[in-house]
MARGUVEX-811618 format. One line per field, with one value per residue (C-alpha): residue number from 1; residue in one letter; x, y, z. Coordinates in pm, whole numbers, padded with zeros to 5 digits. Layout:
BEGIN
n	c(NUM | ...)
res	c(A | ...)
u	c(X | ...)
v	c(Y | ...)
w	c(Z | ...)
***
This chain:
BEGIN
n	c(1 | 2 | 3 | 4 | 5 | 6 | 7 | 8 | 9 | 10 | 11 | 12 | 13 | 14 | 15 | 16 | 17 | 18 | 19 | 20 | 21 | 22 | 23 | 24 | 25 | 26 | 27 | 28 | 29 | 30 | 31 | 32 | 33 | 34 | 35 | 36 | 37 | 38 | 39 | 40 | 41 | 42 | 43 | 44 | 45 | 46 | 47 | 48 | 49 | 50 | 51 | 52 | 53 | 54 | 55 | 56 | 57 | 58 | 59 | 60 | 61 | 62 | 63 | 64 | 65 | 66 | 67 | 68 | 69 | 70 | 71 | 72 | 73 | 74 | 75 | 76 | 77 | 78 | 79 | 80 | 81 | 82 | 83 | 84 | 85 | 86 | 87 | 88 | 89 | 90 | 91 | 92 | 93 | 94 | 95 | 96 | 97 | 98 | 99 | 100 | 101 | 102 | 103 | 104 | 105 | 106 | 107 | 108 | 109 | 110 | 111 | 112 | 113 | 114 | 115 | 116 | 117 | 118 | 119 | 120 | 121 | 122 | 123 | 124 | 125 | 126 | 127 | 128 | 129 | 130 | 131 | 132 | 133 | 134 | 135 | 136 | 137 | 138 | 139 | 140 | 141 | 142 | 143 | 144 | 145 | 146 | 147 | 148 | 149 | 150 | 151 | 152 | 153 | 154 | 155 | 156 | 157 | 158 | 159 | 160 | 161 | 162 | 163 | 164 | 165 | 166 | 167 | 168 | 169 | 170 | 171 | 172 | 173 | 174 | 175 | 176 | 177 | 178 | 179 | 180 | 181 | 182 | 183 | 184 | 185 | 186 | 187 | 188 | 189 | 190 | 191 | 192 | 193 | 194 | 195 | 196 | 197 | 198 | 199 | 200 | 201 | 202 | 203 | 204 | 205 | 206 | 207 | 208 | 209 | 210 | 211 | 212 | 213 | 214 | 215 | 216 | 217 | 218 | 219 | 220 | 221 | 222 | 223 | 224 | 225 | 226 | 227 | 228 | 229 | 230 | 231 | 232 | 233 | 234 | 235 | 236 | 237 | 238 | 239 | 240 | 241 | 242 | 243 | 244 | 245 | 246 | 247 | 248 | 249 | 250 | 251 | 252 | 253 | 254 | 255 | 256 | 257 | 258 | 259 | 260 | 261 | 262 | 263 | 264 | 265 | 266 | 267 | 268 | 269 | 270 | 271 | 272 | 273 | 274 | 275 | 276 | 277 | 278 | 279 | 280 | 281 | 282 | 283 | 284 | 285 | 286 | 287 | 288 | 289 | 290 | 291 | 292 | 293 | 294 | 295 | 296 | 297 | 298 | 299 | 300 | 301 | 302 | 303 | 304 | 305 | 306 | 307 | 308 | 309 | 310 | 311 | 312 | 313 | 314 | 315 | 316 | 317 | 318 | 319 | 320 | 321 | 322 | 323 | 324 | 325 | 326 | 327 | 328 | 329 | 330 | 331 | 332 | 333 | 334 | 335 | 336 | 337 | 338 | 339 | 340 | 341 | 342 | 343 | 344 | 345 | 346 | 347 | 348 | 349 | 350 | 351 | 352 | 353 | 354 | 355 | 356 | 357 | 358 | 359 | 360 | 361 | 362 | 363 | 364 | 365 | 366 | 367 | 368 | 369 | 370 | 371 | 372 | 373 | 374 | 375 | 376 | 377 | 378 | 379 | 380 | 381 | 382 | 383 | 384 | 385 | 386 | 387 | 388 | 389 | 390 | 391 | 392 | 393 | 394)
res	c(X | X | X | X | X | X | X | X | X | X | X | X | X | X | X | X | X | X | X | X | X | X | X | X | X | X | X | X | X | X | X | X | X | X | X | X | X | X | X | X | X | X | X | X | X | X | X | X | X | X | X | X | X | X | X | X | X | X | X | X | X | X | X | X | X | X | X | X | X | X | X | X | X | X | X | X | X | X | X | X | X | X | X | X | X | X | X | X | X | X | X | X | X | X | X | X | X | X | X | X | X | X | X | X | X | X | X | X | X | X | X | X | X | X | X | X | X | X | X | X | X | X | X | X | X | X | X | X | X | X | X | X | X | X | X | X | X | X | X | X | X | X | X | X | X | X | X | X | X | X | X | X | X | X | X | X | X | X | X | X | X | X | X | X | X | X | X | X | X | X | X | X | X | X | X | X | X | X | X | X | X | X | X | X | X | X | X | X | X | X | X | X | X | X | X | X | X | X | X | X | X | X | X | X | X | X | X | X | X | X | X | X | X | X | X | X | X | X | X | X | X | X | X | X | X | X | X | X | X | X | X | X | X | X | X | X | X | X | X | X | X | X | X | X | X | X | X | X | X | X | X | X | X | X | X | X | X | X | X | X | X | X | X | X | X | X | X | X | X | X | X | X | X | X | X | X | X | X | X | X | X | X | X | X | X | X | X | X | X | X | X | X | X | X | X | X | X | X | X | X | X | X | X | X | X | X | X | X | X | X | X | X | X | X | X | X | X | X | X | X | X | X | X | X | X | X | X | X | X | X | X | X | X | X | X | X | X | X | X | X | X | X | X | X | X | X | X | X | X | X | X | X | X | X | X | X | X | X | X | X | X | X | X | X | X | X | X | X | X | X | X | X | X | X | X | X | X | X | X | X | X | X | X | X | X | X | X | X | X | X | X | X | X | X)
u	c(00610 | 00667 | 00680 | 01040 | 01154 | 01380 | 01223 | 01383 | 01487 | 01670 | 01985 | 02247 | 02406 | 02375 | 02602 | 02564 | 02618 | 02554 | 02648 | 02925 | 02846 | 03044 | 02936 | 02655 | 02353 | 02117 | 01753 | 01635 | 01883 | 01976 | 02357 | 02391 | 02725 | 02844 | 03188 | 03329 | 03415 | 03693 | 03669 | 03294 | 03377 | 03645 | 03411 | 03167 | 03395 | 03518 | 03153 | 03072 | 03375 | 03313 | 02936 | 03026 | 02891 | 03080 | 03070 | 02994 | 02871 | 03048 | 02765 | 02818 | 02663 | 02713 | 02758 | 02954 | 03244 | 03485 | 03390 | 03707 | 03893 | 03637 | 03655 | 04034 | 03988 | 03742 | 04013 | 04287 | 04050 | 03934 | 04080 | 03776 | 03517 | 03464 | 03408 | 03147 | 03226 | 02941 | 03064 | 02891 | 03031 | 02994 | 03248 | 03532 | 03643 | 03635 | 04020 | 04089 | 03813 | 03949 | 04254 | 04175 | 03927 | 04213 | 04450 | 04150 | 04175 | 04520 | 04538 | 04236 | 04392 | 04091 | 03800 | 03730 | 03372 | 03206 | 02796 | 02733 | 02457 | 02371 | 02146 | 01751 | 01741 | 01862 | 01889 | 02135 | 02321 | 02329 | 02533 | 02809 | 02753 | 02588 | 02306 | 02262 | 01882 | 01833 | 01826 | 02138 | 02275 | 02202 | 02379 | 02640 | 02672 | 02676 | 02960 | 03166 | 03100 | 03279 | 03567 | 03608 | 03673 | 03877 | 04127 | 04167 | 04210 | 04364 | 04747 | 04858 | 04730 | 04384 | 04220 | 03825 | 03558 | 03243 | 02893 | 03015 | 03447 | 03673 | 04093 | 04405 | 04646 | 04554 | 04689 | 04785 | 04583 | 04663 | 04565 | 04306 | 04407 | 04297 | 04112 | 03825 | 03608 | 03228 | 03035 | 02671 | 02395 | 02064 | 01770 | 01383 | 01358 | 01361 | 01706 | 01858 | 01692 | 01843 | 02218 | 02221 | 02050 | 02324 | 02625 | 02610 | 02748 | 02529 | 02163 | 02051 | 01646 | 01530 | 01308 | 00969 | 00655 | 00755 | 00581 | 00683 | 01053 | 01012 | 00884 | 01153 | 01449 | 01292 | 01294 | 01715 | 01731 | 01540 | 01735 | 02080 | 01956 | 01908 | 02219 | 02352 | 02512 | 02584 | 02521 | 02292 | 02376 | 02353 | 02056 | 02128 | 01797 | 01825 | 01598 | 01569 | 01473 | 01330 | 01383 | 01325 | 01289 | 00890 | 00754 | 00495 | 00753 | 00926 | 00614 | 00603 | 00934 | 00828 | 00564 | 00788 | 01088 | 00834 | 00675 | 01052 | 01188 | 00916 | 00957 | 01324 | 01249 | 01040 | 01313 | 01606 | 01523 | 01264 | 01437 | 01290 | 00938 | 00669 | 00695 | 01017 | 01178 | 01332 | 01071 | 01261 | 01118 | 00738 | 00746 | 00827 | 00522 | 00357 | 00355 | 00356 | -00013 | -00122 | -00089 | 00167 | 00242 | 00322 | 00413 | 00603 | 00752 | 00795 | 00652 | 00624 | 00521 | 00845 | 00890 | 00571 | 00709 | 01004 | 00849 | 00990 | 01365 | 01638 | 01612 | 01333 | 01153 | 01130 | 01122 | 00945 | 00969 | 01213 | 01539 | 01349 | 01088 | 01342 | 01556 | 01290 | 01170 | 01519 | 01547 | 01193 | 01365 | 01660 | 01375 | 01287 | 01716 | 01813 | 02248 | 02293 | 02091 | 02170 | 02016 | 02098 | 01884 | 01791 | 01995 | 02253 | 02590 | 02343 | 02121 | 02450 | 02567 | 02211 | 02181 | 02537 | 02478 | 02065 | 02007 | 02299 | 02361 | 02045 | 02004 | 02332 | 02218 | 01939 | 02208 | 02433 | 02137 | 02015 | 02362 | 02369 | 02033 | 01876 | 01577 | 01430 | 01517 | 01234 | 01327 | 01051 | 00755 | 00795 | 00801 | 00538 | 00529 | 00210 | 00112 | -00074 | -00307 | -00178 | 00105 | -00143 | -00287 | 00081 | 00131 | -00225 | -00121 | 00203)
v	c(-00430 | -00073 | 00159 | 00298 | -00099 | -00249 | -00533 | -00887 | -00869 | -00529 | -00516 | -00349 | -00122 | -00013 | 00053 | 00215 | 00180 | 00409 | 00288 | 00482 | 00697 | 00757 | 01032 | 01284 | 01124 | 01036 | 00933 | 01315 | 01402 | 01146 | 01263 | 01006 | 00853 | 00552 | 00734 | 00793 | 01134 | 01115 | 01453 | 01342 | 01003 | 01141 | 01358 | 01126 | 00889 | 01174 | 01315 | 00922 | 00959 | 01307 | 01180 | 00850 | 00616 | 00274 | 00104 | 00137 | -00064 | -00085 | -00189 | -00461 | -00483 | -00608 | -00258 | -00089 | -00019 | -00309 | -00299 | -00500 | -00172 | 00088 | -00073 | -00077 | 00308 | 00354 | 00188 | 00427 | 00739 | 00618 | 00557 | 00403 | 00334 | -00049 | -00098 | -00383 | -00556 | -00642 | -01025 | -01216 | -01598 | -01604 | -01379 | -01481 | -01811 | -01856 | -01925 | -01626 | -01395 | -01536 | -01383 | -01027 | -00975 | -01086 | -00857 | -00559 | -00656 | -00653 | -00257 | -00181 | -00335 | -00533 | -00353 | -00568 | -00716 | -00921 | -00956 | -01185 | -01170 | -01488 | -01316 | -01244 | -01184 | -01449 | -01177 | -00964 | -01291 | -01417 | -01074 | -01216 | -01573 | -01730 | -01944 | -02160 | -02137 | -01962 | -02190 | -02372 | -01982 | -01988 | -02358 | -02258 | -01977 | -02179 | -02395 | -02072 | -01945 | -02287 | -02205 | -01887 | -01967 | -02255 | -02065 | -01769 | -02049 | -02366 | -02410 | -02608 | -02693 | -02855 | -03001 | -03005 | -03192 | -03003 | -02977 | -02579 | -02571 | -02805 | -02757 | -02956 | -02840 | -02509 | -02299 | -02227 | -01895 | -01526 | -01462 | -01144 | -00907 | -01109 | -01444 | -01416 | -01154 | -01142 | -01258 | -01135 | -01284 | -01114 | -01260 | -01331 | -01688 | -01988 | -02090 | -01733 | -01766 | -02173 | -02027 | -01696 | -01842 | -02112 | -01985 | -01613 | -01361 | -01101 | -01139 | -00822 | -00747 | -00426 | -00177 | -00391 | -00327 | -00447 | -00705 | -00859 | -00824 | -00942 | -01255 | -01285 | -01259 | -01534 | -01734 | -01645 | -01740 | -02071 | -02177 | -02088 | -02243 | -02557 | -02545 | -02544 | -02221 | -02075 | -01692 | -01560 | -01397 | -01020 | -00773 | -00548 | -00356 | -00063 | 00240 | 00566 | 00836 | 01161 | 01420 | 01780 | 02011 | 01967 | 01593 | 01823 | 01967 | 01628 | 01475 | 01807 | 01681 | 01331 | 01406 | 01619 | 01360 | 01075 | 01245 | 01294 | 00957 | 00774 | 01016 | 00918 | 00573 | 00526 | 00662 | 00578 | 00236 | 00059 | -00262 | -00328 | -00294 | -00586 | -00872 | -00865 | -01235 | -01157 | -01240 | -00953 | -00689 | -00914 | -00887 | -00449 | -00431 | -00635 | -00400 | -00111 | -00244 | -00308 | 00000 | 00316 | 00408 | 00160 | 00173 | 00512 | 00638 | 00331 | 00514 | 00233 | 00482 | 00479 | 00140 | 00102 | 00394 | 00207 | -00177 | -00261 | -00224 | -00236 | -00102 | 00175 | 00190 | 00550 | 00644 | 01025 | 01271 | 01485 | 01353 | 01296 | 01107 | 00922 | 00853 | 00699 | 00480 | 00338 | 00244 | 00085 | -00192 | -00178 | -00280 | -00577 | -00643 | -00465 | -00407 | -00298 | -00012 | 00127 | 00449 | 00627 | 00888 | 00956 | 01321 | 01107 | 01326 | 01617 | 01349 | 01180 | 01489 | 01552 | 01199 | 01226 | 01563 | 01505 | 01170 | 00959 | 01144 | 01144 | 00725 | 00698 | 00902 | 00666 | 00384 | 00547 | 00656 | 00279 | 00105 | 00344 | 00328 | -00037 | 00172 | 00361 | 00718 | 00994 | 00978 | 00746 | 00832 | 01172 | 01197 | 00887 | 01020 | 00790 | 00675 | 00974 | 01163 | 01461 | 01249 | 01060 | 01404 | 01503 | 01196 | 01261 | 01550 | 01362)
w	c(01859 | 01900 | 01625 | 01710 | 01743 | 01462 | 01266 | 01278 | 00933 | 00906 | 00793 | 01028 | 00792 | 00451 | 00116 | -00155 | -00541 | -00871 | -01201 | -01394 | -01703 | -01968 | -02105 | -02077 | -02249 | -02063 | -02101 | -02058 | -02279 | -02520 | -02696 | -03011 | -02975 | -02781 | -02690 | -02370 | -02273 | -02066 | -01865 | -01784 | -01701 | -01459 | -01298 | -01253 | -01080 | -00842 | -00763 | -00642 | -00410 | -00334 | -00259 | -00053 | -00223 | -00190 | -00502 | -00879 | -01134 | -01510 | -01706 | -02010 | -02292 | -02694 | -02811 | -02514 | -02349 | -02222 | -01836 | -01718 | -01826 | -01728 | -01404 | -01401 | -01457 | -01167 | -00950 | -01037 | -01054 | -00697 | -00373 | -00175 | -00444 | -00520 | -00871 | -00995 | -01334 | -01481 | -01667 | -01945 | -01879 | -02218 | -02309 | -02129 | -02007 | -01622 | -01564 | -01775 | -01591 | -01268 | -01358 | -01451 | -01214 | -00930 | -01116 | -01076 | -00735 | -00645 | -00838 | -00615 | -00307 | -00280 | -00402 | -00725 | -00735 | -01018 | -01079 | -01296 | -01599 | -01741 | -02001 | -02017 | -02451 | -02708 | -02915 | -02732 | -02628 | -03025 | -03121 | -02937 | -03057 | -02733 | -02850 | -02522 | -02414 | -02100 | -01864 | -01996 | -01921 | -01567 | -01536 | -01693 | -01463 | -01183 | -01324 | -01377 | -01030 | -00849 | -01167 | -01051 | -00704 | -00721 | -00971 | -00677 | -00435 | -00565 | -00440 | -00708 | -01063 | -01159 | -01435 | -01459 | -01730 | -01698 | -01876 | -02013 | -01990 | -02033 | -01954 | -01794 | -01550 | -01494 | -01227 | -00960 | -01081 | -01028 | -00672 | -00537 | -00313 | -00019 | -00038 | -00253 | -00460 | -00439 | -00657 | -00729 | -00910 | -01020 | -01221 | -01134 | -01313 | -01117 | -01270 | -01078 | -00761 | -00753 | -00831 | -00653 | -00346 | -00324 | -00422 | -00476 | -00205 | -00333 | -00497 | -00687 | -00737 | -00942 | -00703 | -00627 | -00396 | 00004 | 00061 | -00260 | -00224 | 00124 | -00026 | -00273 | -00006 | 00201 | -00094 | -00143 | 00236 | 00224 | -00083 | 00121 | 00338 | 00177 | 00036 | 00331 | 00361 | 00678 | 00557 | 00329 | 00014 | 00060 | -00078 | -00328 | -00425 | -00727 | -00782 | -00997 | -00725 | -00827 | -00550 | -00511 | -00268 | -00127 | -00201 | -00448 | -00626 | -00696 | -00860 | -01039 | -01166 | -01207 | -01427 | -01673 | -01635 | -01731 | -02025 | -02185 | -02121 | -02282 | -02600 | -02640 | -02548 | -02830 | -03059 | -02921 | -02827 | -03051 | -03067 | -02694 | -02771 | -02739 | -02499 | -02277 | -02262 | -01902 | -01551 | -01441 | -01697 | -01683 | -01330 | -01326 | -01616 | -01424 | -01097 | -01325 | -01493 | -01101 | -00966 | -01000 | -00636 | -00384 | -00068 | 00069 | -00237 | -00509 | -00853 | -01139 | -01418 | -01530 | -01582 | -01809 | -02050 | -02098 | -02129 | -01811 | -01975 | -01701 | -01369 | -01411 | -01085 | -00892 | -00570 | -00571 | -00322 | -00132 | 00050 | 00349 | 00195 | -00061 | 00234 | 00487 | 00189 | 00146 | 00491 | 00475 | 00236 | 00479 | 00721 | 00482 | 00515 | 00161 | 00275 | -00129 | -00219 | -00572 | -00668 | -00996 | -01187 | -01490 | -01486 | -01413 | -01257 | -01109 | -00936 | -00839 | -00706 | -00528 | -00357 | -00219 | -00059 | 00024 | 00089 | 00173 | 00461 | 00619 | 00530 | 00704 | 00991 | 01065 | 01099 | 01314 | 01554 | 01473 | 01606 | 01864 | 02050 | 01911 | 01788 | 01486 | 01419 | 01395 | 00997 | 00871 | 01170 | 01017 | 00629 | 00538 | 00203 | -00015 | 00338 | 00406 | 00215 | 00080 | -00099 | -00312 | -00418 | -00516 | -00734 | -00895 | -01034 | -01254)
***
């Protein structure tokens, strides 16, 4: 195969998500409260637009914001963004998320999605009473995802007797905008990969080495497969670039970045030290204890300062070299490609303006011509030599 032809598993076009911020701390600069600040929040929303990105994700957690109504916000602060509620099943019953989620999507004229967290700590899932082990979680999860469904779709009432929810005579429920809303599903156990592969539209993976991710998808698609699905779920793939001007001056700027966020990880965050529970966060210390660089651009240092917490993987360079390493997992068929920083609105700002556009490009020359752009032949970033001596030097 030439090097200018397309690989069999590249996805034709890509999207692009950041997660909304509430405020200005970030993990540079931590700011202690938990508020939101409303002017920031609206700014943020409007520098996605501005940027054009396509979605963004309203985080959930025990101890923040409600993201069924920062989502809500998003939708009326937006006109194109698609805003992603991040849902515990725990915390709300299916028939009752069913219904504000196709409320969000009838105020959004159908831009509501939902992803789905069954839960990687006991402990986080306890503060809200949820004491199911995990991999009663992820069955549970898949019982809520057929609930779900059949409460946007059912014409008339239904009853149902399950292992997690129990009601009579529900419905018919409060219908989306149009006939569904997708539902994505993320998770490294063998309990995520047997729900998300089978009934997910979208499967979610944290920023991992190639050839490992490539594994990982064919093991979505084989289990869709099995299921007998006739598409696959979607890719959705989520890094932390660092870009500058020069691919030296960015791991200038890694180096500095990675040196503060471990610093206020210590102190702001000590509850998440030892042992992670979640594959996901074993598997990112896992790479990170491996090796640091991987790849064109993938940078795991920032993962092991922060135990692997969340999605912490970099990509390191300038646009050019963050932007042909994004299309190198579009190349493995990545659709979904999140990127957020960790100086969160400026970076927003910066990938919107630096690196979207050149990504997006690529696909247009892609769909127009059947073959590669120049994009990736000529910014190879770690895979040539002077990048490596860059890197060294963070």
């Amino acid at each position: 195969m030439s090097t200018d032809d397309l690989p069999s598993t590249a996805a034709p076009d890509v999207e692009f998500i950041s997660l909304s911020h509430l405020n200005p701390s970030t993990e540079l600069h931590p700011v202690p409260s938990r508020g939101i600040d409303l002017a920031y929040f609206r700014r943020y929303v409007r520098s996605l637009e501005e940027g054009g990105y396509d979605y963004t994700l309203l985080p959930y957690g025990s101890g923040t914001a409600d993201s069924f109504v920062t989502a809500s916000a998003v939708g009326q602060l937006t006109e194109r963004i698609k805003p992603i509620v991040a849902l515990r099943p725990n915390t709300t019953l299916p028939t009752v998320a069913a219904q504000k989620l196709a409320t969000l999507d009838q105020l959004t004229e159908g831009r509501a999605v939902v992803h789905l967290i069954s839960g990687g700590s006991d402990a986080e899932q306890a503060r809200q009473g949820d004491y199911l082990p995990k991999n009663k979680r992820y069955a549970r999860t898949s019982e809520y995802i057929d609930l779900l469904r059949r409460s946007w779709s059912e014409p008339a009432a239904f009853s149902h007797d399950g292992e997690f929810y129990k009601f009579d005579d529900f419905g018919p429920g409060f219908a989306p905008y149009e006939q569904s809303i997708p539902i994505s599903i993320g998770g490294q156990s063998d309990e995520a990969f047997g729900v998300g592969g089978a009934k997910a539209d979208i499967f979610s993976f944290w920023g991992e080495p190639l050839a490992d991710l490539r594994t990982e998808i064919d093991r979505v698609n084989a289990i869709a497969r099995d299921a007998g699905r006739t598409t696959r779920p979607r890719i959705w793939v989520t890094f932390r670039p660092i870009i500058a001007q020069t691919d030296e001056l960015a791991w200038r700027k890694a180096g500095e970045y990675v040196q503060r966020i471990a610093a206020n990880f210590r102190t702001v965050r000590p509850q998440l030290q030892g042992t992670p529970q979640n594959v996901g966060s074993q598997r990112a210390l896992a790479f990170a204890n491996r090796s640091e660089l991987y790849d064109r651009a993938l940078w795991t240092r920032t993962a092991a300062v922060t135990n692997g917490a969340g999605a912490s993987t970099a990509l390191v360079g300038s646009p050019e070299t963050v932007a042909a390493a994004i299309l190198d997992y579009v190349d493995q068929g990545a659709s979904l490609v999140s990127i957020r920083g960790y100086d969160t609105l400026a970076d927003a700002v910066d990938y919107g303006r630096y690196v979207l556009p050149l990504v997006r490009q690529e696909i247009a020359h892609r769909k127009a011509t059947g073959q590669r752009g120049t994009l990736q032949a000529e910014h190879p970033g770690n895979y040539a030599p002077e990048y490596a001596q860059f890197a060294g030097r963070s």
